[in-house]
mmCIF entry with sequence, helices, sheets and N, C-alpha, C, O atoms, coordinates in Angstrom:
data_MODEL
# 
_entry.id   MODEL 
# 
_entity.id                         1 
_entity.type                       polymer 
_entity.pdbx_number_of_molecules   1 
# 
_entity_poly.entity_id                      1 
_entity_poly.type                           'polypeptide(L)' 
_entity_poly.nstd_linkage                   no 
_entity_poly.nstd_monomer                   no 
_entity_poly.pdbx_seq_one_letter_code       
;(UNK)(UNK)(UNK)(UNK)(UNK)(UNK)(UNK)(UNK)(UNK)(UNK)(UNK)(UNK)(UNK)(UNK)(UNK)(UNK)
(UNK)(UNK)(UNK)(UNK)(UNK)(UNK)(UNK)(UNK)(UNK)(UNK)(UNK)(UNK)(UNK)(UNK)(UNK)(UNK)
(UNK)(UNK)(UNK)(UNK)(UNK)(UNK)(UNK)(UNK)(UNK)(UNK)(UNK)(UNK)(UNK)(UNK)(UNK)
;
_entity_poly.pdbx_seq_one_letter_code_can   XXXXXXXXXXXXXXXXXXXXXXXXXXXXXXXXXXXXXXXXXXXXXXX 
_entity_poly.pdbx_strand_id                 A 
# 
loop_
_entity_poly_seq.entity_id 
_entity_poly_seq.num 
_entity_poly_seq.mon_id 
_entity_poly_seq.hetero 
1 1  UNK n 
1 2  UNK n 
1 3  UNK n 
1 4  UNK n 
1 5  UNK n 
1 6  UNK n 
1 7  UNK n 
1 8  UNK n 
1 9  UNK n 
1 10 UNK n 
1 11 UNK n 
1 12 UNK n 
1 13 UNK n 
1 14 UNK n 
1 15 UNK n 
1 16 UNK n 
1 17 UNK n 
1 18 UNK n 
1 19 UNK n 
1 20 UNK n 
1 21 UNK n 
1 22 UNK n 
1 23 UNK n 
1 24 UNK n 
1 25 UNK n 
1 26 UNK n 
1 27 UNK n 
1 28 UNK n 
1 29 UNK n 
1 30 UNK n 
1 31 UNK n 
1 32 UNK n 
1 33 UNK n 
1 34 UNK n 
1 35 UNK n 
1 36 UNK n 
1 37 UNK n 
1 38 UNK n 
1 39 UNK n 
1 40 UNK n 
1 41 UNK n 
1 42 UNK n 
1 43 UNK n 
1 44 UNK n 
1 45 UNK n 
1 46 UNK n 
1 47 UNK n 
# 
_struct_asym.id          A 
_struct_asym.entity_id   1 
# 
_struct_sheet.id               AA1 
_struct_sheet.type             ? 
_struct_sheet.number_strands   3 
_struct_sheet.details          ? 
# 
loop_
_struct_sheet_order.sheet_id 
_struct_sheet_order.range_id_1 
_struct_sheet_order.range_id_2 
_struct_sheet_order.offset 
_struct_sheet_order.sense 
AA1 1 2 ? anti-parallel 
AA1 2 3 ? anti-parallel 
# 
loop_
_struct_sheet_range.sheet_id 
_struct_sheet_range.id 
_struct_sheet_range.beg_label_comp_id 
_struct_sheet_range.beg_label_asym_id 
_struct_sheet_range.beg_label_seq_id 
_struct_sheet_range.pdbx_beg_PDB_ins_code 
_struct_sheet_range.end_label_comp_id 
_struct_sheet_range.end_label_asym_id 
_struct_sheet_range.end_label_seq_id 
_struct_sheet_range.pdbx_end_PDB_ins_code 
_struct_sheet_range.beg_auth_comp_id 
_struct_sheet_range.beg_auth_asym_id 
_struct_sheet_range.beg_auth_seq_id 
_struct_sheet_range.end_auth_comp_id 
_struct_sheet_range.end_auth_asym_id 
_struct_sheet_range.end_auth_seq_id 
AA1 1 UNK A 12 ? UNK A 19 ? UNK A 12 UNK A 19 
AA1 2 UNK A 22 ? UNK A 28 ? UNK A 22 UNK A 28 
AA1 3 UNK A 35 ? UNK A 38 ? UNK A 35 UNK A 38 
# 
loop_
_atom_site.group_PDB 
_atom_site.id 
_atom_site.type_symbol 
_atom_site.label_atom_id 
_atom_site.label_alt_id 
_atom_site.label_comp_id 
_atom_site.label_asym_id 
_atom_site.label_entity_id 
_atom_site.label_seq_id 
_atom_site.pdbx_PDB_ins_code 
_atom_site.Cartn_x 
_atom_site.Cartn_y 
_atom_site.Cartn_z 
_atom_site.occupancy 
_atom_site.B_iso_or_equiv 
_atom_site.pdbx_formal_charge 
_atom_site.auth_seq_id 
_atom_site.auth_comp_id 
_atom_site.auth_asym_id 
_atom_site.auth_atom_id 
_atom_site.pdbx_PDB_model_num 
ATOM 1   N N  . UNK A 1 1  ? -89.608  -95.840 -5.154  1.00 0.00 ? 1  UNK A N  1 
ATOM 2   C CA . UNK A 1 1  ? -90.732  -95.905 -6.067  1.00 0.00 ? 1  UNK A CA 1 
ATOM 3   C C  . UNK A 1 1  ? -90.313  -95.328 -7.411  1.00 0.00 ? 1  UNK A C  1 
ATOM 4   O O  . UNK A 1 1  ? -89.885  -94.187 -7.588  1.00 0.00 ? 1  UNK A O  1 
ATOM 5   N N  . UNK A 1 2  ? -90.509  -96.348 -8.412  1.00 0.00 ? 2  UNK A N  1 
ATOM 6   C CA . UNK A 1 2  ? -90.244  -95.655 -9.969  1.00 0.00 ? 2  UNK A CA 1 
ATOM 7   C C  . UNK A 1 2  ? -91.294  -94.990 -10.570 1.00 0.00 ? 2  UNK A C  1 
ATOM 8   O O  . UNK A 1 2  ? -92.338  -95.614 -10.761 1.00 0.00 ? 2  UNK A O  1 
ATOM 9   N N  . UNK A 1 3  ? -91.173  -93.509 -10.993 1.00 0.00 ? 3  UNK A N  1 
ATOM 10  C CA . UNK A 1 3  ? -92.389  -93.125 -11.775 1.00 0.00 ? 3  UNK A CA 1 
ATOM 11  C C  . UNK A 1 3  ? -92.593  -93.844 -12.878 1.00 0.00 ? 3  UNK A C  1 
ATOM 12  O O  . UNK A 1 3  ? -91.844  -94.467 -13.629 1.00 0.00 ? 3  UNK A O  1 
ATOM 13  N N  . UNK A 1 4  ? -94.184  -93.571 -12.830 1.00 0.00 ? 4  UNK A N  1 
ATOM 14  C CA . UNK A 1 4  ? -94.831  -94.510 -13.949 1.00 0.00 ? 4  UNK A CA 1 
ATOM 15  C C  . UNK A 1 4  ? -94.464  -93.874 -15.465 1.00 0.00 ? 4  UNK A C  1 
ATOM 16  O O  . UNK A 1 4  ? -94.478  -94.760 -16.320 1.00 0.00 ? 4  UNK A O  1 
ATOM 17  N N  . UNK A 1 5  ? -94.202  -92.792 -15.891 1.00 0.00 ? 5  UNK A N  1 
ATOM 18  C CA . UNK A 1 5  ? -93.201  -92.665 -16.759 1.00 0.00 ? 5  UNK A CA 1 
ATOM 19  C C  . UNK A 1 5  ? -92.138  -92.962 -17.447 1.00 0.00 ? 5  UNK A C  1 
ATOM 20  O O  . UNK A 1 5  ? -91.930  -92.822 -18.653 1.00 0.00 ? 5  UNK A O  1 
ATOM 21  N N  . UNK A 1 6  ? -91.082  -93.624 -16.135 1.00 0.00 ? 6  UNK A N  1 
ATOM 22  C CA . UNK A 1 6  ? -89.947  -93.545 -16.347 1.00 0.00 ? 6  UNK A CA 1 
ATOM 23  C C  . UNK A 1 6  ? -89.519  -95.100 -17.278 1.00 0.00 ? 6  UNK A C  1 
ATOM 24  O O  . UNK A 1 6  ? -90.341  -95.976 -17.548 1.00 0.00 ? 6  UNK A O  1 
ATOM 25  N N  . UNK A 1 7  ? -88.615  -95.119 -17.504 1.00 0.00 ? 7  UNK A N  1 
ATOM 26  C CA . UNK A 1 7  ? -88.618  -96.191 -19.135 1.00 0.00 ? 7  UNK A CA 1 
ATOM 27  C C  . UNK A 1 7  ? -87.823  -95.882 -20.331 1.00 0.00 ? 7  UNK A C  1 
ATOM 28  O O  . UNK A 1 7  ? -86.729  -95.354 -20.529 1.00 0.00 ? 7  UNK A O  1 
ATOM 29  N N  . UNK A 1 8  ? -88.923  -96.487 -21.199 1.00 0.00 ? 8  UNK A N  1 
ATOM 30  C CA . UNK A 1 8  ? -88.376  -95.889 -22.416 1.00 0.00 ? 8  UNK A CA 1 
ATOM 31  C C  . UNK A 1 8  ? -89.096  -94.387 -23.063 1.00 0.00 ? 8  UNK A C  1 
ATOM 32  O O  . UNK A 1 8  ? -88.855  -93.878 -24.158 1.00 0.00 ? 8  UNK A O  1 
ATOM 33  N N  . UNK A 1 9  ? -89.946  -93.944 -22.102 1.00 0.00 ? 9  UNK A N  1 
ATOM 34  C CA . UNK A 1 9  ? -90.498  -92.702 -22.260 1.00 0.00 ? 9  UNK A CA 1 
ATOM 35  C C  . UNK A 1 9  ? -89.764  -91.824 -21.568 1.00 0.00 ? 9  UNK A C  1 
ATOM 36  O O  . UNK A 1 9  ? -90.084  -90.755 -22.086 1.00 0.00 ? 9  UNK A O  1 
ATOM 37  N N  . UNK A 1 10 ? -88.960  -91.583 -20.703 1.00 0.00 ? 10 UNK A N  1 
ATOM 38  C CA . UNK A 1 10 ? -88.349  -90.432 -20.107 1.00 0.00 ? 10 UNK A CA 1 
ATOM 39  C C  . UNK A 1 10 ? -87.063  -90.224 -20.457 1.00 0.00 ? 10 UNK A C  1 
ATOM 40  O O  . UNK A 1 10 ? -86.204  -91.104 -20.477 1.00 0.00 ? 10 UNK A O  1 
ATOM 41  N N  . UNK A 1 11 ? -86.917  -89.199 -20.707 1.00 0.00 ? 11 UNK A N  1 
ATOM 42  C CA . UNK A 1 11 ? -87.413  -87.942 -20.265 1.00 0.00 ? 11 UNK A CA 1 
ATOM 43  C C  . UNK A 1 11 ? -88.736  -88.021 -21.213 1.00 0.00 ? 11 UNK A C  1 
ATOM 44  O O  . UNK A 1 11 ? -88.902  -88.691 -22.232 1.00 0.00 ? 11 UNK A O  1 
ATOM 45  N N  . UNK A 1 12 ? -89.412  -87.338 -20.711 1.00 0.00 ? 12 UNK A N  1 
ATOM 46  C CA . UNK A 1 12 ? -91.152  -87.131 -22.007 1.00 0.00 ? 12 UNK A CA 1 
ATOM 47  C C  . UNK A 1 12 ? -90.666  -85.511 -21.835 1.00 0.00 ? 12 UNK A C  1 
ATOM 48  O O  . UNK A 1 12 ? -90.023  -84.922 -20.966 1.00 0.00 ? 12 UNK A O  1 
ATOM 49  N N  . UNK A 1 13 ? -91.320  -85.085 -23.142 1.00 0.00 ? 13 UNK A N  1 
ATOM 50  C CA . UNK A 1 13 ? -91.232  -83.365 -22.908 1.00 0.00 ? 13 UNK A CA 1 
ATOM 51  C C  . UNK A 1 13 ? -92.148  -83.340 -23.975 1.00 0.00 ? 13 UNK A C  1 
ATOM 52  O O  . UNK A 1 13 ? -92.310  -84.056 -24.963 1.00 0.00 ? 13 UNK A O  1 
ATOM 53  N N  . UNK A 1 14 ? -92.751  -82.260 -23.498 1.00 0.00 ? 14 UNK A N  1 
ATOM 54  C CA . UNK A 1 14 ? -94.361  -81.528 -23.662 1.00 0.00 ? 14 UNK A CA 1 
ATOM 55  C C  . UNK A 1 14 ? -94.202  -80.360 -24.276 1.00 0.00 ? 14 UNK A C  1 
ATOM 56  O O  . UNK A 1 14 ? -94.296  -79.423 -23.483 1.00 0.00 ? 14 UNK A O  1 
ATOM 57  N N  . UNK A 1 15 ? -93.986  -80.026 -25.441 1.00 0.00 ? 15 UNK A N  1 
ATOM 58  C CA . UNK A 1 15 ? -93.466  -78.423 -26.028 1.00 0.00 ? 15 UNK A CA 1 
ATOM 59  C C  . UNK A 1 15 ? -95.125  -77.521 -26.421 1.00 0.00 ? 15 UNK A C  1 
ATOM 60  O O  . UNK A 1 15 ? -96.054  -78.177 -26.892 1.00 0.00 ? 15 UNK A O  1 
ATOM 61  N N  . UNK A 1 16 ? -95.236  -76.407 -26.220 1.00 0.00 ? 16 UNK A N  1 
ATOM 62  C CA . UNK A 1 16 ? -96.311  -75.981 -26.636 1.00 0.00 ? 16 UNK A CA 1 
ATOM 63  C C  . UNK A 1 16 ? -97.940  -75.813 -26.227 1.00 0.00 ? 16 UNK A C  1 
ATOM 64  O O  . UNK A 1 16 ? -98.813  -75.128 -26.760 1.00 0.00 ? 16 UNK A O  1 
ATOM 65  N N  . UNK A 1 17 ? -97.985  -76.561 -25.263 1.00 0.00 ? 17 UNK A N  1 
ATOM 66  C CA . UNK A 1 17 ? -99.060  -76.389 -24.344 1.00 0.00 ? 17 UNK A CA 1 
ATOM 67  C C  . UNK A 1 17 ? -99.209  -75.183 -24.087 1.00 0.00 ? 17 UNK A C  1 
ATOM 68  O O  . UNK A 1 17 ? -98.391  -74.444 -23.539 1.00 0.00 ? 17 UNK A O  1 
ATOM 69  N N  . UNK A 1 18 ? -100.683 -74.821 -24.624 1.00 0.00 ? 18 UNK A N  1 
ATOM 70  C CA . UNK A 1 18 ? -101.498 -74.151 -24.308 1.00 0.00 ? 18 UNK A CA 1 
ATOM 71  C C  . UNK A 1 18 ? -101.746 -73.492 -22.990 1.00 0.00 ? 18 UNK A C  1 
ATOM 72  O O  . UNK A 1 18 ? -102.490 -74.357 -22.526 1.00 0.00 ? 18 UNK A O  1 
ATOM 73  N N  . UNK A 1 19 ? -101.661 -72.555 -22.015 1.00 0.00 ? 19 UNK A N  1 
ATOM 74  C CA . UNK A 1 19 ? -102.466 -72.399 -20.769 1.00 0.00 ? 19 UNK A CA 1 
ATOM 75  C C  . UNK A 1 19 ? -103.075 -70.829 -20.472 1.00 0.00 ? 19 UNK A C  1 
ATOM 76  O O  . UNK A 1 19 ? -102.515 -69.800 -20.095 1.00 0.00 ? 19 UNK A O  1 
ATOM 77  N N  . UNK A 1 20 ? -103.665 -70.961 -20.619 1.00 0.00 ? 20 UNK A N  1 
ATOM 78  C CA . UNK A 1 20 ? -104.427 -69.572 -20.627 1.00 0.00 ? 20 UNK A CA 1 
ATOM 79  C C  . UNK A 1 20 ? -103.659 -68.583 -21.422 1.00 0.00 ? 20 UNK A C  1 
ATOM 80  O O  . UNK A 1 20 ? -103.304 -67.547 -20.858 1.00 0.00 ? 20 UNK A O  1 
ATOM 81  N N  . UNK A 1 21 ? -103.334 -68.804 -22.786 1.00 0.00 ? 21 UNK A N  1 
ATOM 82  C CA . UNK A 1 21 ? -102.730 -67.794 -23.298 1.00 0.00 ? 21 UNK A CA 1 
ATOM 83  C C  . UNK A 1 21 ? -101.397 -67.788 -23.799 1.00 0.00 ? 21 UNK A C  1 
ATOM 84  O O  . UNK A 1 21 ? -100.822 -67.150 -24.681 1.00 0.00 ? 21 UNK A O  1 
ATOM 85  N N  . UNK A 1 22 ? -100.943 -69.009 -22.689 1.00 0.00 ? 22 UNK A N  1 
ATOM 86  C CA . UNK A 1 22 ? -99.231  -69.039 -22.986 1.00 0.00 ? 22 UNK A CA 1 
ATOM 87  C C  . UNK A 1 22 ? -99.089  -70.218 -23.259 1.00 0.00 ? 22 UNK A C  1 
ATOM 88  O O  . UNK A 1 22 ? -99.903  -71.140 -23.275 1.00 0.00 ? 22 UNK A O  1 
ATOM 89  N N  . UNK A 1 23 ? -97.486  -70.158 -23.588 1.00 0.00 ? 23 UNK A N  1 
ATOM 90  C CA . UNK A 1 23 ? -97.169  -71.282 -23.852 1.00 0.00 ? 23 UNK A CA 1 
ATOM 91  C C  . UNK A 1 23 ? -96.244  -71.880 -22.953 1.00 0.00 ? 23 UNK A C  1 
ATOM 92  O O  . UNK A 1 23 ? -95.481  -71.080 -22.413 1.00 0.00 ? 23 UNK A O  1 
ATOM 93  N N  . UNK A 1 24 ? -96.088  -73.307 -22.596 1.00 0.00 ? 24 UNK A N  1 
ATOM 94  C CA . UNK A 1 24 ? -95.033  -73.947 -21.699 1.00 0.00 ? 24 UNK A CA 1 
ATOM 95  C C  . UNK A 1 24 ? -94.899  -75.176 -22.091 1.00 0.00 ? 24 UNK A C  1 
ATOM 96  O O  . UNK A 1 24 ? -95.746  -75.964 -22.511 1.00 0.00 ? 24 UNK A O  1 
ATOM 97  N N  . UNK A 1 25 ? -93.147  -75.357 -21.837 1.00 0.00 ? 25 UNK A N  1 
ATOM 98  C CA . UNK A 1 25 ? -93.087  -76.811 -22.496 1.00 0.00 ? 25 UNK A CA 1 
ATOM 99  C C  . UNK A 1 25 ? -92.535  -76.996 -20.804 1.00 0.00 ? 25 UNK A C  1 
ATOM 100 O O  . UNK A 1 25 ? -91.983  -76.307 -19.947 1.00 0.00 ? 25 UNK A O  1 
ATOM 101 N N  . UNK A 1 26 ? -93.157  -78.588 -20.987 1.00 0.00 ? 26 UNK A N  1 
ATOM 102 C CA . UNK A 1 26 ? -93.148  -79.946 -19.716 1.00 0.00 ? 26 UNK A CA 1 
ATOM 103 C C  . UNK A 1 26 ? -91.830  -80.844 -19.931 1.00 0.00 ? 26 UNK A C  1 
ATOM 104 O O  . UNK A 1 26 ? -91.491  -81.271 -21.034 1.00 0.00 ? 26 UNK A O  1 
ATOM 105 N N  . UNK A 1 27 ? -91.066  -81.095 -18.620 1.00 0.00 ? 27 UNK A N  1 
ATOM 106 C CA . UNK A 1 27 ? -90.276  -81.752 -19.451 1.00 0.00 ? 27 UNK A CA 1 
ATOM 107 C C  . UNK A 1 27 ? -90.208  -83.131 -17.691 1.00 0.00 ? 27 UNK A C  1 
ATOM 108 O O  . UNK A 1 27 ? -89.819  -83.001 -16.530 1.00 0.00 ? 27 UNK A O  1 
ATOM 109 N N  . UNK A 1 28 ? -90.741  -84.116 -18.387 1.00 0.00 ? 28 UNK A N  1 
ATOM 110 C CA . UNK A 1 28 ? -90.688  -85.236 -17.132 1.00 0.00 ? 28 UNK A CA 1 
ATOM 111 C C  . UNK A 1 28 ? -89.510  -86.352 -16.997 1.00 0.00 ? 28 UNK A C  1 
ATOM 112 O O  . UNK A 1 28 ? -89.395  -87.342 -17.719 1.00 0.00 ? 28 UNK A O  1 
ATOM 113 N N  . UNK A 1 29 ? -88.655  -85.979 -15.912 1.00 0.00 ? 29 UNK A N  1 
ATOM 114 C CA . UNK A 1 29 ? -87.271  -87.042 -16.376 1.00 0.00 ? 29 UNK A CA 1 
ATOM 115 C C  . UNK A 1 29 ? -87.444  -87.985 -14.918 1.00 0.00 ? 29 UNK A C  1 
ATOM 116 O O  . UNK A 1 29 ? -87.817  -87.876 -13.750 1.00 0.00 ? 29 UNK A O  1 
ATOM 117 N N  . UNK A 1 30 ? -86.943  -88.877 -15.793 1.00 0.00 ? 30 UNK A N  1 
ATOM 118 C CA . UNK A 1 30 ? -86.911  -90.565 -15.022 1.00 0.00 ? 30 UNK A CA 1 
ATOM 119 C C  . UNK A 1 30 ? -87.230  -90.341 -14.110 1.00 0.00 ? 30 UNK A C  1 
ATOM 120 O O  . UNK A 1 30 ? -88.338  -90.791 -13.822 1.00 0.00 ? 30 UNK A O  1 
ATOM 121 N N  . UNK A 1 31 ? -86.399  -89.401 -12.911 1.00 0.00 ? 31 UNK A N  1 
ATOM 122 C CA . UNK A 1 31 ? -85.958  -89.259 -11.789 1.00 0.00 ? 31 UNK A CA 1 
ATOM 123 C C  . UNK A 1 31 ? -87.298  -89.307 -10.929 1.00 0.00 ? 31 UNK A C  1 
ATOM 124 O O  . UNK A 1 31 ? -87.395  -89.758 -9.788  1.00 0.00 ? 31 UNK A O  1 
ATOM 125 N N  . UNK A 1 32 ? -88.287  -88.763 -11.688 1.00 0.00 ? 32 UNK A N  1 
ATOM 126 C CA . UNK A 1 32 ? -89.802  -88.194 -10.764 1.00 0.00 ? 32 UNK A CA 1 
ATOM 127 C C  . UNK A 1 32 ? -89.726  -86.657 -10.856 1.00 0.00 ? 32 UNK A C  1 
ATOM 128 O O  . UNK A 1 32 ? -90.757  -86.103 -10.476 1.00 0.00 ? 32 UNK A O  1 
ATOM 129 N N  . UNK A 1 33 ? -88.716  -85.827 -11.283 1.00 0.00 ? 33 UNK A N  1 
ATOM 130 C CA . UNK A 1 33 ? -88.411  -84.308 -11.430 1.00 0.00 ? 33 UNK A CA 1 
ATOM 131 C C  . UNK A 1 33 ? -90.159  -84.166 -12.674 1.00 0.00 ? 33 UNK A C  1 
ATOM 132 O O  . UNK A 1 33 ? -90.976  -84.928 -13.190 1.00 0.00 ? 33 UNK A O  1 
ATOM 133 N N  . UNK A 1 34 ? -89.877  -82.692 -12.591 1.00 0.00 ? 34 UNK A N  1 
ATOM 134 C CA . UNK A 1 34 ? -91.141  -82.150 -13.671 1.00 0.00 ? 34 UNK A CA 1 
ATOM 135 C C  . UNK A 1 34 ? -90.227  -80.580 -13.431 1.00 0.00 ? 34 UNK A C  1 
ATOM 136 O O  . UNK A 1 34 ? -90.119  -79.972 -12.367 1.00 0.00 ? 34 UNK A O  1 
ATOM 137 N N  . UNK A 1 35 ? -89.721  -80.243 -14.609 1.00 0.00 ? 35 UNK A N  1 
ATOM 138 C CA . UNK A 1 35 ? -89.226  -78.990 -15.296 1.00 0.00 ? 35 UNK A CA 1 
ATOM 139 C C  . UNK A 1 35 ? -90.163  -78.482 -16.185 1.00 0.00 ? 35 UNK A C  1 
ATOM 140 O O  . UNK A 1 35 ? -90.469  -79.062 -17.227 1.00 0.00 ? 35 UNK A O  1 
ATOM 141 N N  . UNK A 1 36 ? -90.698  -77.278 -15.770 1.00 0.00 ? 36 UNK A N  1 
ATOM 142 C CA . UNK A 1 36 ? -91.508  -76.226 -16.240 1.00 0.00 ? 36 UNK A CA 1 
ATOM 143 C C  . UNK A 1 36 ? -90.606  -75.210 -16.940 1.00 0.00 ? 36 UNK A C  1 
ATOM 144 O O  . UNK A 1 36 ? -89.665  -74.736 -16.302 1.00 0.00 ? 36 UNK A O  1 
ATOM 145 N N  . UNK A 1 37 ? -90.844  -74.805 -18.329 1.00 0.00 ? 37 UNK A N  1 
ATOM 146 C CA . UNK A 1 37 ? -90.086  -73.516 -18.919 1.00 0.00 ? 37 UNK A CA 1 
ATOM 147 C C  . UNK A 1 37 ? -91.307  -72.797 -19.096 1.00 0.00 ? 37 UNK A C  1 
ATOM 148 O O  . UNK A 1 37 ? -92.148  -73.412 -19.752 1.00 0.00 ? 37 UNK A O  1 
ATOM 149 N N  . UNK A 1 38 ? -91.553  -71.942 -18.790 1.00 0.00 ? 38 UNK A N  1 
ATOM 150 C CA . UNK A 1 38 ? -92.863  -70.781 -19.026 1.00 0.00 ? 38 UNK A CA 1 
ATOM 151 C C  . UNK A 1 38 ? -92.076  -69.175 -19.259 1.00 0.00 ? 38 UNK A C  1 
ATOM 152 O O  . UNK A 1 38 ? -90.956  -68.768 -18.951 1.00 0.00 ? 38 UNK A O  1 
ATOM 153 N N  . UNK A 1 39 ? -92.997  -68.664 -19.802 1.00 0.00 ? 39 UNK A N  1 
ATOM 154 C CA . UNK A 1 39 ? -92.476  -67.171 -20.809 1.00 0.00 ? 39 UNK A CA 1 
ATOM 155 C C  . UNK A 1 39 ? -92.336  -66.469 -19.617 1.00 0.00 ? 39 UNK A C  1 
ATOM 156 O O  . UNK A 1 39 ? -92.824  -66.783 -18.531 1.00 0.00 ? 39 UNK A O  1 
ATOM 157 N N  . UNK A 1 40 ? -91.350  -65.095 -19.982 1.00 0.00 ? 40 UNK A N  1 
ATOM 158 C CA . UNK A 1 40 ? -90.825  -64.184 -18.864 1.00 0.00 ? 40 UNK A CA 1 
ATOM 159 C C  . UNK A 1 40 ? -92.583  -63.414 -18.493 1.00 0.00 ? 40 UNK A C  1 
ATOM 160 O O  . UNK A 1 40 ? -93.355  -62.902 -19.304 1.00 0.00 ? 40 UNK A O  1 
ATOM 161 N N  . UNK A 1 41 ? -92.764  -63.607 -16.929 1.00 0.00 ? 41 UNK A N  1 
ATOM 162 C CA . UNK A 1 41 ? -93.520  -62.613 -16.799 1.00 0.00 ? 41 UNK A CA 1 
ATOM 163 C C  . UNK A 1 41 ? -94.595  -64.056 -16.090 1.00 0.00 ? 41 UNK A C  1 
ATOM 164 O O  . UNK A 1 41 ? -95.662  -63.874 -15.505 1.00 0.00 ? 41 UNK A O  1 
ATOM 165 N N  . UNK A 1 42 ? -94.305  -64.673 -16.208 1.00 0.00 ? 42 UNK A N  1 
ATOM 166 C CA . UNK A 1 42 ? -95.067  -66.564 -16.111 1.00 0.00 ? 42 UNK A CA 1 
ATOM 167 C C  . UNK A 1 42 ? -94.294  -67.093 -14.539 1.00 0.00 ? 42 UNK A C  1 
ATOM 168 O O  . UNK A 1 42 ? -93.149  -67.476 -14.303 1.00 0.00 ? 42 UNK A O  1 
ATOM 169 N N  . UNK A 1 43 ? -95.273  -66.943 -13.821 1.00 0.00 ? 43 UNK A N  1 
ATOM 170 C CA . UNK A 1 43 ? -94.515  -67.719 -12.818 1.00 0.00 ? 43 UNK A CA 1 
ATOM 171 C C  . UNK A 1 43 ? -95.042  -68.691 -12.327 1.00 0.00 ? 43 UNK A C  1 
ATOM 172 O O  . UNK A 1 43 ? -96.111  -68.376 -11.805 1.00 0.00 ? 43 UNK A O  1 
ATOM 173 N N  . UNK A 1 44 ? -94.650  -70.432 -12.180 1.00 0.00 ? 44 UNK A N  1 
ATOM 174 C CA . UNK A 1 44 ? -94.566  -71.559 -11.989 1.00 0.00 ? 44 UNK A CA 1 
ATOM 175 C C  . UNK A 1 44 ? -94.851  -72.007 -10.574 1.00 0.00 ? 44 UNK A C  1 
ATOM 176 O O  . UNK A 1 44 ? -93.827  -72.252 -9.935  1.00 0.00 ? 44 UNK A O  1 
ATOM 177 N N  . UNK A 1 45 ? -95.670  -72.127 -10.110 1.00 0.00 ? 45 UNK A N  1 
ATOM 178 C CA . UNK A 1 45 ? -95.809  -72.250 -8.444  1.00 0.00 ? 45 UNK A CA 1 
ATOM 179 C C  . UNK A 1 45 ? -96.022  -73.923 -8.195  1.00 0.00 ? 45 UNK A C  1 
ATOM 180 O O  . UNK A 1 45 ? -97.145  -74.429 -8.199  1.00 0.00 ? 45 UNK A O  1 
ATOM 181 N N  . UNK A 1 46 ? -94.592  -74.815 -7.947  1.00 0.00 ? 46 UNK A N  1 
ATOM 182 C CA . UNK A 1 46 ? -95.029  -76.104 -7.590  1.00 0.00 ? 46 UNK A CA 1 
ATOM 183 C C  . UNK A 1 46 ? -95.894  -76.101 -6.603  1.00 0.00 ? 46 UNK A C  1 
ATOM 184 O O  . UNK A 1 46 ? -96.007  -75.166 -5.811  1.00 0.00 ? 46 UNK A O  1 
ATOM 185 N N  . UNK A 1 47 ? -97.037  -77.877 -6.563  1.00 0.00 ? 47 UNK A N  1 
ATOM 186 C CA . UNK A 1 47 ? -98.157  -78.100 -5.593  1.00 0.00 ? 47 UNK A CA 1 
ATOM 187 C C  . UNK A 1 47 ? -97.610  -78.860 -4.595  1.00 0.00 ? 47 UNK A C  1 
ATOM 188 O O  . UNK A 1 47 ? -98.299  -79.211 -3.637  1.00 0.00 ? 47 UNK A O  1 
# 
C-alpha cells in the first residue's frame, strides 16, 4: 500500500507547529515513516 502522500509531496515536513506550547516539526517520507523532532523535555509517544 502507497501512502497517500507519497509522490511528488514526500518527504512533506511540517516545521513549527504549534502544540500546547511547543514547537515540533513533522517530517512524512514516502515510505509511510512520520519523524517527530520535539524540544528536550517533549516526549513523542507513537499510536
Amino acid at each position: 500500500m502507497t501512502p497517500a502522500f507519497a509522490g511528488a509531496y514526500a518527504p512533506l515536513t511540517v516545521t513549527g507547529l504549534q502544540v500546547g506550547g511547543a514547537q515540533l516539526d513533522i517530517t512524512l517520507a514516502a515510505d509511510g515513516a512520520v519523524n517527530v523532532t520535539a524540544p528536550e523535555g517533549l516526549t513523542v509517544v507513537p499510536a
